[in-house]
N, C-alpha and C positions, 0 to 999 in steps of 0.2 A: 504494500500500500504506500502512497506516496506520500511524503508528507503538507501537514496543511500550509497554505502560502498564507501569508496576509493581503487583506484584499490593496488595490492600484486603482489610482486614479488616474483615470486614460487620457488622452486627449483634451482638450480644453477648458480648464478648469477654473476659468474666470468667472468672478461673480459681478456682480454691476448692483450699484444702489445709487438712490439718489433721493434727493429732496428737494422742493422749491424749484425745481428744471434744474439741478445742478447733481450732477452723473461721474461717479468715479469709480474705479475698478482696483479688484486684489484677487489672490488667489486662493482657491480653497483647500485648506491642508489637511481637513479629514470634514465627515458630516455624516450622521446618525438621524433616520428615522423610523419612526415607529405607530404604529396604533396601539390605542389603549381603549379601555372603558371602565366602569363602575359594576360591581357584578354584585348581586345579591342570592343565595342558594336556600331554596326551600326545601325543608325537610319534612320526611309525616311522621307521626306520631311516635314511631321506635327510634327515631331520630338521625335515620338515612336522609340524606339528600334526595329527592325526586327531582329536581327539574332547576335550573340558574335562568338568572334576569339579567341581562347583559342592558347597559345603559347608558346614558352620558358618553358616548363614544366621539375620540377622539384624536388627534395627529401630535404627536410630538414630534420635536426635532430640534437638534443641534448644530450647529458647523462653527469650525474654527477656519479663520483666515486669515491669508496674509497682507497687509493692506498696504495699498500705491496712492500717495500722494495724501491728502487730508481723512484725517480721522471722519467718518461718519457717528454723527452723534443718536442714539437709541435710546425708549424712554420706555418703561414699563408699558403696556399697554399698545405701543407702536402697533401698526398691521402691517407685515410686511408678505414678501411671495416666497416660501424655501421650499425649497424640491418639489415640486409640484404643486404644493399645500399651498392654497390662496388665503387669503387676509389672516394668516397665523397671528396671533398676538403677542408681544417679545413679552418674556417675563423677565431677563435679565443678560445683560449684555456688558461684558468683562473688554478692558483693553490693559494689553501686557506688553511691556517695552523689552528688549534684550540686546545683544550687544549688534554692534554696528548698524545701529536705527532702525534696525527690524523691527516691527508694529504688529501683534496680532491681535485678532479681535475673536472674540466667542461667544456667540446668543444662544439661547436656548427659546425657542417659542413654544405655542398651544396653537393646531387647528379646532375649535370645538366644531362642531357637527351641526350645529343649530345656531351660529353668527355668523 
């Protein structure tokens, strides 16, 4: 058997954001998403499970990037587009300096299902 690779980001791996008409780019050096929900499991009377309520579903997602030119500024709440996921809401957006003025940035949003 072969061994596992870690996964590669192929080809193009530019991000674009912008605000106010004002459009800059960086690269993206890893990005995580995922579905979730709210689950609730009903049991009968012996105290088995019969049957789950799946609910609240929803999109998460991360990415870290490397950012060209001006920091883009993100606010709790922001909507923005990540990996397919339209008007995700940021819940929190990290900026991390290192040596020779490399800039990365790291958000995490929420797509909920019902905004």
């Amino acid at each position: 058997m072969a061994a596992p690779t870690n996964p590669v980001i192929r080809g193009d791996n530019t991000v674009i954001w912008g605000s106010n008409g004002v459009f800059n780019t960086g690269y993206i050096k890893s990005a995580k998403k995922s579905n979730t929900s709210d689950k609730v499991e009903v049991q009968d009377n012996t105290g088995y499970v019969v049957t789950t309520i799946y609910f609240n579903h929803k999109g998460e997602c991360e990415f870290t990037m490397v950012v060209r030119g001006a920091i883009p500024e993100f606010n709790s709440g922001d909507l923005i587009t990540v990996a397919g996921l339209v008007n995700c809401q940021v819940d929190n957006a990290d900026v991390n300096w290192a040596q020779a003025g490399v800039v990365e940035m790291s958000i995490k949003a929420t797509k909920y299902a019902k905004i």
